[in-house]
N, C-alpha and C positions, 0 to 999 in steps of 0.2 A: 504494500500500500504506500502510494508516495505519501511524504511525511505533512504535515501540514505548515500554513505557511504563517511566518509571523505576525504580528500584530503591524508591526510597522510597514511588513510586504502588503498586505492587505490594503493598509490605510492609503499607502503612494498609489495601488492600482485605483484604487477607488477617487482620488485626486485626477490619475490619467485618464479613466475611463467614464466621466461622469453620467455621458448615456446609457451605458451596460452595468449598473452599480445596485442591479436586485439580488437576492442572494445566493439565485441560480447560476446567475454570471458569473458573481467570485468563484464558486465551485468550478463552473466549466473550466475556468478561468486558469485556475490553479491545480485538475484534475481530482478532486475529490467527490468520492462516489461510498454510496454505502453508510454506513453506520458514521462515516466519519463527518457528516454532512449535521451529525445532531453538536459535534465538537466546533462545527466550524460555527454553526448560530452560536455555540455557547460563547467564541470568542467574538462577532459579533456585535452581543448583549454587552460585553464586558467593554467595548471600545464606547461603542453609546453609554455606557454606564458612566467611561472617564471622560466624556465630552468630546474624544477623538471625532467619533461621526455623528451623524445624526439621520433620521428617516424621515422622510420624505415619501408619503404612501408607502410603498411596499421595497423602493429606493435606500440605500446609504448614500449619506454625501459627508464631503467635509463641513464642518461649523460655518455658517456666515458663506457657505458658496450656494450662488445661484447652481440649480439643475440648468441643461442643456435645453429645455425648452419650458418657459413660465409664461403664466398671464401676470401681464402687468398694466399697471392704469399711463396713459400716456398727461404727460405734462404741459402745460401750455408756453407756447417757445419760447427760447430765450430773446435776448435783443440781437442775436443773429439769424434769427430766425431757424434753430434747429432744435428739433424735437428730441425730448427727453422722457424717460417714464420711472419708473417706483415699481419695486415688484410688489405680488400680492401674494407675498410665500411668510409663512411663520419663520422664526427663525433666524432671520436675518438683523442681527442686533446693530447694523450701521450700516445705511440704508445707504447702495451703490449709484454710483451716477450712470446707466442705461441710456445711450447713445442711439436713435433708432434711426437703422438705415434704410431712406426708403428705396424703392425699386421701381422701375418704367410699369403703370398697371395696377399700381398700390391705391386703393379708396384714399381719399385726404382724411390726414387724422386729423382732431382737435384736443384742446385739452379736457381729459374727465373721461376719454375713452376706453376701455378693457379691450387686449390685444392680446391674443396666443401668440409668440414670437419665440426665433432660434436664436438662443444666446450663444455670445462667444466673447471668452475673457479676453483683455487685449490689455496691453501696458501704456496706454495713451495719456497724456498728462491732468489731463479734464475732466474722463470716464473711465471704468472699470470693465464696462462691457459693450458689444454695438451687440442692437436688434434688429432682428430682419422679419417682417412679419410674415404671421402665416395666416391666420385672420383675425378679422372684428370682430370683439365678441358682445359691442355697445358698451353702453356709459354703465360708468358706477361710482357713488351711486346714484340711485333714483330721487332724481330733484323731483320736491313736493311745493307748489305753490299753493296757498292756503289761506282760512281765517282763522287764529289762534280762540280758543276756547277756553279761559283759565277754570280747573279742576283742581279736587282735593288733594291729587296727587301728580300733579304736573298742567297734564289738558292733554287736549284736541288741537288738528289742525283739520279743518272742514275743507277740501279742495276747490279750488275756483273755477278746474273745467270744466264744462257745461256738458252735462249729461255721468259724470263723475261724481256717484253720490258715496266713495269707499272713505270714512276719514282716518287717521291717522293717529296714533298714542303717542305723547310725549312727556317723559319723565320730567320729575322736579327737577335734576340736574342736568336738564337740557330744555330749558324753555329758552336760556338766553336772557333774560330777563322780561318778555313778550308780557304785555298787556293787553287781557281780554276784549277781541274784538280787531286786533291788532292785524294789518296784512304781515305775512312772515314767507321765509322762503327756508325747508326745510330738504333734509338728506335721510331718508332712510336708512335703518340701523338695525343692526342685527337678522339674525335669520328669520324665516316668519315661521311663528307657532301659531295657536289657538289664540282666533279672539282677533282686535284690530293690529294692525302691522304698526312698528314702531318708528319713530325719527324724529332727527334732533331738530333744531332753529338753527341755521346759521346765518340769517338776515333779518333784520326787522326793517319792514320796510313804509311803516305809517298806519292811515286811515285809508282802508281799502274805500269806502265813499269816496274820499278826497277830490276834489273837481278833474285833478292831471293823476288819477292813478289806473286812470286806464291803460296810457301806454306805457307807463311805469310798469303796470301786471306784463304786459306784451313782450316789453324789454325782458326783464328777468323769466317772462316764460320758456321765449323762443331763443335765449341765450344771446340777445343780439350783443356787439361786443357794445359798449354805451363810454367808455371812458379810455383816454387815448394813452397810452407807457410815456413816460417821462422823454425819454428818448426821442420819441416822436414830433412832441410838442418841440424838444429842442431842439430840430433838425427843420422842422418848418419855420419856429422864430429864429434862422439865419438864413432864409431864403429873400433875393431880392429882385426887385425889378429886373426883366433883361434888357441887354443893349440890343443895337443893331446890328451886330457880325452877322455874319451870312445869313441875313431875311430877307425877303424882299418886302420891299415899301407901296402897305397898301394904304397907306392911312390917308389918303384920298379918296378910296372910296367911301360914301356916304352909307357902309354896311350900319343896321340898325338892329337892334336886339329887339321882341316879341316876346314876351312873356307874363305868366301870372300876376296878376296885382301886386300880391304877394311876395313875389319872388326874392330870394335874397344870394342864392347863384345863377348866374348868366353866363351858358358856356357855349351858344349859340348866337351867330348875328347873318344875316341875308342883305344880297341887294339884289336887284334883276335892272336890268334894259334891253333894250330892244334893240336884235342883231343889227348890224349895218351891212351885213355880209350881202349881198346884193346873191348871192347862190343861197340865201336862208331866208326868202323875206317871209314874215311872221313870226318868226323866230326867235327866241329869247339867249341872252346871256346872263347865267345866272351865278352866284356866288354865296357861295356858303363857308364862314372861316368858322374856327371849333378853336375853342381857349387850349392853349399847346401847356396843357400838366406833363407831359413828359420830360419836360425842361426841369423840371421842380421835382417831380417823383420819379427817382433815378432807378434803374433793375439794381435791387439786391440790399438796397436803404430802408434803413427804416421805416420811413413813410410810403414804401413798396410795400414791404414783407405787410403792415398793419392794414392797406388796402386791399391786397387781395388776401388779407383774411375778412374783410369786412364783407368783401366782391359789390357794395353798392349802398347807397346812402339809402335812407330808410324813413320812410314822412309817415307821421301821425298828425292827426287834425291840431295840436298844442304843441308840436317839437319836431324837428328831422335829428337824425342821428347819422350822421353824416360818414362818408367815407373818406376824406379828407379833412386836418385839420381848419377852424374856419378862417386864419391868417390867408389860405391858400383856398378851401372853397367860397369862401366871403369876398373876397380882397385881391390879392395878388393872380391866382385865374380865372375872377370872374370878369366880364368885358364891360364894363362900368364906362356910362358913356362922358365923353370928352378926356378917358386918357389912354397913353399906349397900351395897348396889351398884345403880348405875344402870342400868336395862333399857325395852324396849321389849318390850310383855305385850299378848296377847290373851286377852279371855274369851270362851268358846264355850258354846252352850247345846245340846246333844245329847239327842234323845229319847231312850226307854228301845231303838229301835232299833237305836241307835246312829247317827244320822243328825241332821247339825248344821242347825239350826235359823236359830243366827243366831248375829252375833260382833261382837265392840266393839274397837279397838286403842286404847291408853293409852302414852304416852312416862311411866313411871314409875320410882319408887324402891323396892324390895323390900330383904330381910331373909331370906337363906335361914334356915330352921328346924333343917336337918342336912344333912351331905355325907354317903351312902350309897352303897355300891357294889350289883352288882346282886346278887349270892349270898346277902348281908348283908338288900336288904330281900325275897328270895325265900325267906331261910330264915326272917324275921319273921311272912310270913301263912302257912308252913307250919307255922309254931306251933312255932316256936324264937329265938324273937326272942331278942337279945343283949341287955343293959343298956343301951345307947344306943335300939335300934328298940323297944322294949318297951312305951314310952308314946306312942309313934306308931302301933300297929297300928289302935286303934279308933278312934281322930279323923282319920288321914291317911292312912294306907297302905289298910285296907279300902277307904274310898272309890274312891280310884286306880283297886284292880282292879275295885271296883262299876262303874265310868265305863269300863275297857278292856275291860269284858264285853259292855257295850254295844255298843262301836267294833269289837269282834269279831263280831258278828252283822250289822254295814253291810258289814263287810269279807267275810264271806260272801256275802252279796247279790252286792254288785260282783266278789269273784272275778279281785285281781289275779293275777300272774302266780306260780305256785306251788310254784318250783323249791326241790329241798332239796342245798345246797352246803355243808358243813361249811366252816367256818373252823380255819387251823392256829394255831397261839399254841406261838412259840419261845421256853424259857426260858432264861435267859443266867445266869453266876454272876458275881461283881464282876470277875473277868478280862474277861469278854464272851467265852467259853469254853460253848458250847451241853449245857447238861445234860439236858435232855428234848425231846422234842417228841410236841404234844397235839392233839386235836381240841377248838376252844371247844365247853362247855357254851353250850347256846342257851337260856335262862329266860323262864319265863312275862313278869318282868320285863324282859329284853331288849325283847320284843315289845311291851309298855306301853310304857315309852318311844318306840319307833320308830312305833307307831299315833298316841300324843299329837304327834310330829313332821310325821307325816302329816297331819295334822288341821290344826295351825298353818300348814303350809305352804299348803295349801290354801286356807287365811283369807285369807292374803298375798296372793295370784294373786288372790284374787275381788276380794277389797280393792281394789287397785289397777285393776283390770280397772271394775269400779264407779266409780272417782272419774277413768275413763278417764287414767291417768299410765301413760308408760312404766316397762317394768321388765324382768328379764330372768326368761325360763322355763325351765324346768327341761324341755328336749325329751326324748321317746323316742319315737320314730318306730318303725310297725309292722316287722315283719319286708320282705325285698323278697321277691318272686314266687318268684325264682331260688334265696332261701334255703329258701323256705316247700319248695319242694317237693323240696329236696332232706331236710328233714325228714321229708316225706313218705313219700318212700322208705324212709328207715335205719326207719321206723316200719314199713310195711310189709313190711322182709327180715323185723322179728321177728313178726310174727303181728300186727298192730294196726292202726288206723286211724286218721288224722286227716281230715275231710272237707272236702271241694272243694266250690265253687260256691256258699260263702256267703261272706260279709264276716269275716274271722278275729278276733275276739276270744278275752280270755285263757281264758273260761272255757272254750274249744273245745282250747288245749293245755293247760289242767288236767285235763280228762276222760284226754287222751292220759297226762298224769303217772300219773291215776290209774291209768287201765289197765296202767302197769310197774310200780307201787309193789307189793314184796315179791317180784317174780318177778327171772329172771336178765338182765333185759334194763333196772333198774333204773336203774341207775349210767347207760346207753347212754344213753336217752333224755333223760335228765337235760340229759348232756353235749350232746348232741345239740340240745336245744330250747336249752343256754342259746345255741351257739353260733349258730344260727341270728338271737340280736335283733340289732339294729344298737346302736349306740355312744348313749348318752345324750349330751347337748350342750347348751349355754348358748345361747340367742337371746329376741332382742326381737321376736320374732313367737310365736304361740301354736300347737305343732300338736300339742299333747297330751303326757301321758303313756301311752304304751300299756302298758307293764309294771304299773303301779299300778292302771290302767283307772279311768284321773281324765281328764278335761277341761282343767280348769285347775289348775295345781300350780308353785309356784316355790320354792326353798328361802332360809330366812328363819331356820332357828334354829342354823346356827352361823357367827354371823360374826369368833371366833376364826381358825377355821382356813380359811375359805371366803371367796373375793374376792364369788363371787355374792352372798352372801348380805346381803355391808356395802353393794353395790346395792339391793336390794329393801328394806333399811332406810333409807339414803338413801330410797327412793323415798315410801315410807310421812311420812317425815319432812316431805317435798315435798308431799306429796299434801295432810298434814294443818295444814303450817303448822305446826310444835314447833318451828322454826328455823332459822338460815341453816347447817346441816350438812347438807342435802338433798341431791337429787339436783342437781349442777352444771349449767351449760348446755354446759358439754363433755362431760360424764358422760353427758346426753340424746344430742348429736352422737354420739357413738363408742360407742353401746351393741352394736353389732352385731360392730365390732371387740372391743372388749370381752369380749364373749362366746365370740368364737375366739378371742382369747389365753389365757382360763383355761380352755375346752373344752383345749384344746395342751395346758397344765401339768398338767391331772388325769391326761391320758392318760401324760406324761413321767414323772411322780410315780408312777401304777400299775407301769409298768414299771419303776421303779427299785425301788419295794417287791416286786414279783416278784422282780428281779435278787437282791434282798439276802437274798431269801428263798430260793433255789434254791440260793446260796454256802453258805448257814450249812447247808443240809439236807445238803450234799453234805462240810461238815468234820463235820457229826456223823457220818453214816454212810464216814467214810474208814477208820476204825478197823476195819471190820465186811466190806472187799472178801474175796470168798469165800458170803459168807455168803450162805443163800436166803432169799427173803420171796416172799411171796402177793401180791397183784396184779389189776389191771384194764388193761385194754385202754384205751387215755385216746384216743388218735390212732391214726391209721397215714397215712404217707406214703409217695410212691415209693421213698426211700434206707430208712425203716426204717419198728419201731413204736416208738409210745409206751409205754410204765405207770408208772401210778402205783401205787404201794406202798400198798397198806391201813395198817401199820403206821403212816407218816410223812405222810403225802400228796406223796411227795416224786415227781417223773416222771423217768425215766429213760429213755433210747434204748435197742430192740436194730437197732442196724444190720443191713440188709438181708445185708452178704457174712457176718452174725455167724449166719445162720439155717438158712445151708448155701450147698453150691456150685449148687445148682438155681435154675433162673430163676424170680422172684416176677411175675407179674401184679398190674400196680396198677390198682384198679376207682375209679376216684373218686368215681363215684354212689352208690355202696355201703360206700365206704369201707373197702373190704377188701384184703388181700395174698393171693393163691393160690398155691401149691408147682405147677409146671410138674411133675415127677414124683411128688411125694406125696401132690399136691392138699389139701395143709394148708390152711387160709381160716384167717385170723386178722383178726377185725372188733374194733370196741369194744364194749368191754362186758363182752367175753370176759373168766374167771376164770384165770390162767396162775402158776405159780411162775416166778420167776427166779434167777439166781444173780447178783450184785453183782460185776462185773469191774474196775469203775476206778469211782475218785467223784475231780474236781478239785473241790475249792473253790474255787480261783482264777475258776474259770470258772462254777462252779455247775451243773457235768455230770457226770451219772452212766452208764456205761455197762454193760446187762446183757448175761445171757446168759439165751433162752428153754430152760425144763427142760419145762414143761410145760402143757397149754390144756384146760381143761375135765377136769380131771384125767385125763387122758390124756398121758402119755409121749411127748414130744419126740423126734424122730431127732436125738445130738447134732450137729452142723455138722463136715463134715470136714476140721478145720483144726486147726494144732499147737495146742495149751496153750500160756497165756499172756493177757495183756490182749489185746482189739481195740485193733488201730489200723493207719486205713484207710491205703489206700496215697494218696501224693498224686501229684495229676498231672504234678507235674517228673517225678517217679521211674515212673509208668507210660510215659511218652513213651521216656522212657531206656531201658526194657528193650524195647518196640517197636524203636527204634532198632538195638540188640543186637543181635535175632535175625533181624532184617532183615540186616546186616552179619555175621552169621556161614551167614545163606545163600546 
């Protein structure tokens, strides 16, 4: 029998071999078989006993060494921007610096992430080990946003997501110091046993009423990042005006900026006139310059690395949250009229079609002429011009719309996609206390601006596309099969048709728009076609636009608020040789990551501007429970319907037990609910009053009551007066329980 091997042979193989370190491997390892396999655990036990090794599941390792493959929680980066994580191994009495290496194809990590990754020790001055991931395993822990509850023994946190009724235990020694009633932002803790799950406070964040704590909830729900690293700040306060080295000098043109009342970044400005080209007549020249950020936010600076984590500024009805600091989105790149600012301009040449002929990019210096908003220059060519726009209509403004009448006639031709969705616009008083709510006016000038953008964008993508340089595009991929024909359907319950057996283009669900436009099935289709497109998305591959029914398209004119877009000007920069602020040769590497981290934060950002928007609709209308309002059919699901209010645009639930004690049929192809005895059908689209039973702001839910559909009279639901609210499933089990034991 070969003889056994020492304590200290053992110990260095199990240092060498840290993948093969269970007990079967030493043995192989060392050739021990038999009886001698009960001597080798014994010695083993006795190294674990002296602190030599330690176990690790079913594993030896040395004390304090990571295993060859851990989950660990990833760290939020450094000021060089590289990513670091923390293991989540017992054991380890002084916590290693974990180095994570990413790779071409890697998800983007953030910080708070749990990662399966291959460890490898390495002797580096900084870290102890690099990581190479093998997957996501998501965050930990699980953030709890909440309303604290104080209790005899610590409290509650009551959750603020809407249709989230699970709350949360929190010990005395983890309130934090929280005052009942209190908004709070909490972590989950501990394993779950019996009974509510546990977690601690680690924020207190005020009066969840509070007039501005709506986006405050949104901000800390959706993680947006809301406060800029030191670093940051002090890299943008030494940024300064630029000179004139190699730009060319526009500041003659009378380019003028259009924008929101509001507005407080301007990173767009237009001119047009009328071609001279004696081969163009009709024709337009037009010119779109874009505030040039790339001068100021360098590839691989800090005020980089913090933007395309942010990937885009972020508007609530009381705040933006900007992706740049405001020295640089306020000030230094916004085009503030009558002083230099440096930009990056195309000029386009447009028949009288309205179809671009040809385009030049220029790294230049402009001179805005006026900052106007859009009512201001719509109510100038209506022939009310103000003392500012008065001597702009005949030299600048006409032109404009001469050149958007044109780009209105291409835009007929091509036949983008033609949905009509009002926009809501909440107005706030200096409380941040909601005084109205409107539906935006939409202006001829809205549309001039946003076709000039279209046009620019488009220059970009060919530009680049032409001088072969990567760049990132602006995806919208067609509807899928699955969605198409469930459009189909809801088209066909109402009377209509969309057809089959050809290649779908937009002009085929424009005909379809047309076809509801002013009948009762308007609002349906609408909803219907929009829900049916898939998600627009950032990549460095080209599959089109299908919504716009463009080719090639990438966005290029606001790289204030947009990470895409400070790409595509990097790239142009690169392409053309203006300088070494181009596109990077990491910025090249990692454009496809790239493009899903800030696809990620638009979609993060959307749903935080919905959130915050649903809160404030639901404190304006709290005042008003009782009260009826008119209505559409917006959804229907199995537990209930949707409506949205005409009045507000605000959507509210009728829960399914709120419609009566009868059984509802849910048709999913059709999207309808049916009454089992009254054979009520309630689809979308449908016209109905409701009655207003509950509005949280907290949560930004509103609960109705259906009165009536197609003006026809409702059977009220046979249940007491009072708010809805459902039963929860502790408390149905309980009363099962009951009359099970009382029979």
């Amino acid at each position: 029998m070969k003889p056994l091997p020492s304590k200290d042979e053992i110990r260095q193989w199990i240092s060498e071999n840290p993948g093969l370190a269970a007990k079967r491997d030493i043995a192989k390892a060392f050739g021990i078989r038999g009886d001698a396999r009960i001597e080798l655990k014994r010695l083993l036990r006795e190294l674990e006993d002296e602190g030599v090794v330690e176990t690790s599941g079913r594993r030896f390792r040395e004390p304090g060494v990571l295993p060859p493959v851990a989950v660990l929680q990833v760290l939020p980066p450094d000021a060089n921007g590289d990513l670091y994580a923390r293991p989540l191994e017992e054991g380890v009495d002084e916590t290693p610096r974990i180095l994570i290496i990413p790779k071409k194809g890697d998800p983007a990590l953030g910080g708070g992430d749990r990662i399966l990754a291959r460890l490898a020790k390495v002797g580096a001055e900084d870290h102890a080990y690099e990581a190479r991931l093998i997957r996501r395993l998501g965050s930990n822990p699980r953030k709890v946003l909440g309303v604290f509850r104080l209790g005899r023994e610590g409290g509650r946190i009551v959750p603020i997501e809407k249709g989230d009724d699970k709350e949360w235990r929190v010990s005395a020694d983890m309130t934090m110091g929280a005052k009942d009633g209190e908004l709070v932002e909490a972590e989950a803790v501990g394993a779950r046993r019996l009974g509510l799950p546990a977690a601690q406070v680690v924020a207190r964040l005020g009066d969840p009423a509070g007039p501005r704590a709506a986006s405050l909830i949104a901000i800390h729900q959706h993680g947006i990042p809301d406060v800029f690293p030191d670093a940051v700040i002090a890299e943008a306060d030494r940024a300064e005006p630029v000179g004139m080295a190699g730009r060319e000098d526009l500041r003659d043109l009378p380019l003028l900026t259009i924008d929101p009342v509001d507005a407080r970044d301007r990173d767009d400005a237009v001119f047009a006139e009328a071609d001279t080209d004696l081969g163009n007549i009709g024709g337009f020249v037009i010119w779109v310059a874009i505030a040039d950020v790339a001068h100021y936010v360098t590839p691989g600076s800090a005020l980089d690395r913090e933007a395309r984590r942010r990937g885009n500024s972020t508007y609530f009805p009381d705040r933006v949250v900007p992706m740049l600091p405001d020295i640089l989105s306020g000030d230094l790149c916004s085009l503030h009229e009558g002083v230099d600012r440096a930009c990056l301009a195309v000029r386009m040449v447009v028949d009288a079609g309205g179809h671009k002929r040809g385009h030049r990019f220029v790294r230049g210096m402009m001179r805005s002429a006026a900052s106007l908003h859009y009512a201001q220059v719509q109510a100038a060519v209506d022939g009310a011009p103000d003392e500012k726009t008065a001597p702009l209509v005949e030299p600048v403004l006409k032109p404009l719309y001469g050149a958007y009448a044109a780009l209105k006639r291409a835009r007929e031709m091509r036949q983008p996609l033609d949905l009509e969705l009002p926009e809501r616009r909440i107005e706030l008083d200096e409380a941040g206390r909601v005084t109205s709510v409107a539906f935006k006016e939409r202006l001829e000038a809205h549309r001039l601006i946003e076709e000039f953008m279209i046009l620019a964008n488009v220059a970009a993508a060919e530009e680049l596309i032409r001088l072969k340089h990567p760049l990132l595009f602006r995806v919208h991929e067609e509807p899928s099969p699955l969605k198409l024909e469930g459009l189909r359907e809801v088209a066909e319950s109402a009377g209509m048709t969309l057809a089959k057996g050809q290649v779908l283009q937009t002009k085929h669900l424009n005909r379809l728009l047309a076809q509801a436009e002013g009948t009762e099935f308007d609002e349906l289709i609408n909803l219907s076609t929009l829900r049916s497109m898939t998600q627009a998305y950032y990549h460095p591959e080209n599959f089109g636009h299908f919504g716009l029914a463009l080719r090639n398209y990438a966005h290029f004119t606001s790289p204030i608020r947009r990470y895409s877009d400070l790409i595509v000007h990097r790239a142009l920069i690169s392409a053309h040789g203006w300088g070494r602020d181009g596109l990077s040769a990491w910025d090249e590497e990692n454009l496809e990551e790239t493009g899903k981290l800030i696809s990620e934060a638009e979609r993060r950002s959307m749903a935080a501007e919905r959130d915050t928007t649903d809160r404030y609709l639901a404190a304006y209308l709290a005042d008003r429970v009782g009260a009826e309002f008119a209505g559409h059919v917006s959804g229907v699901q199995r537990f209930g319907v949707f409506v949205r209010l005409d009045e507000t645009g605000a959507d509210g639930l009728i829960p399914v037990r709120a419609l009566g004690r009868e059984y509802f049929h849910y048709d999913e192809g059709s999207q309808t609910l049916m009454g089992a005895e009254t054979g009520l059908v309630l689809g979308i689209g449908q016209k109905v009053v409701v009655r207003l039973s509950e509005a949280v702001p907290v949560t930004g839910g509103l609960i109705l009551e259906l009165l009536s559909v197609e003006g026809a009279v409702v059977r009220p639901p046979r249940r007491k007066a009072g708010k809805y609210s459902p039963r929860k499933p502790a408390q149905a089990a309980a009363k099962r329980r009951l009359v099970r034991k009382r029979r």
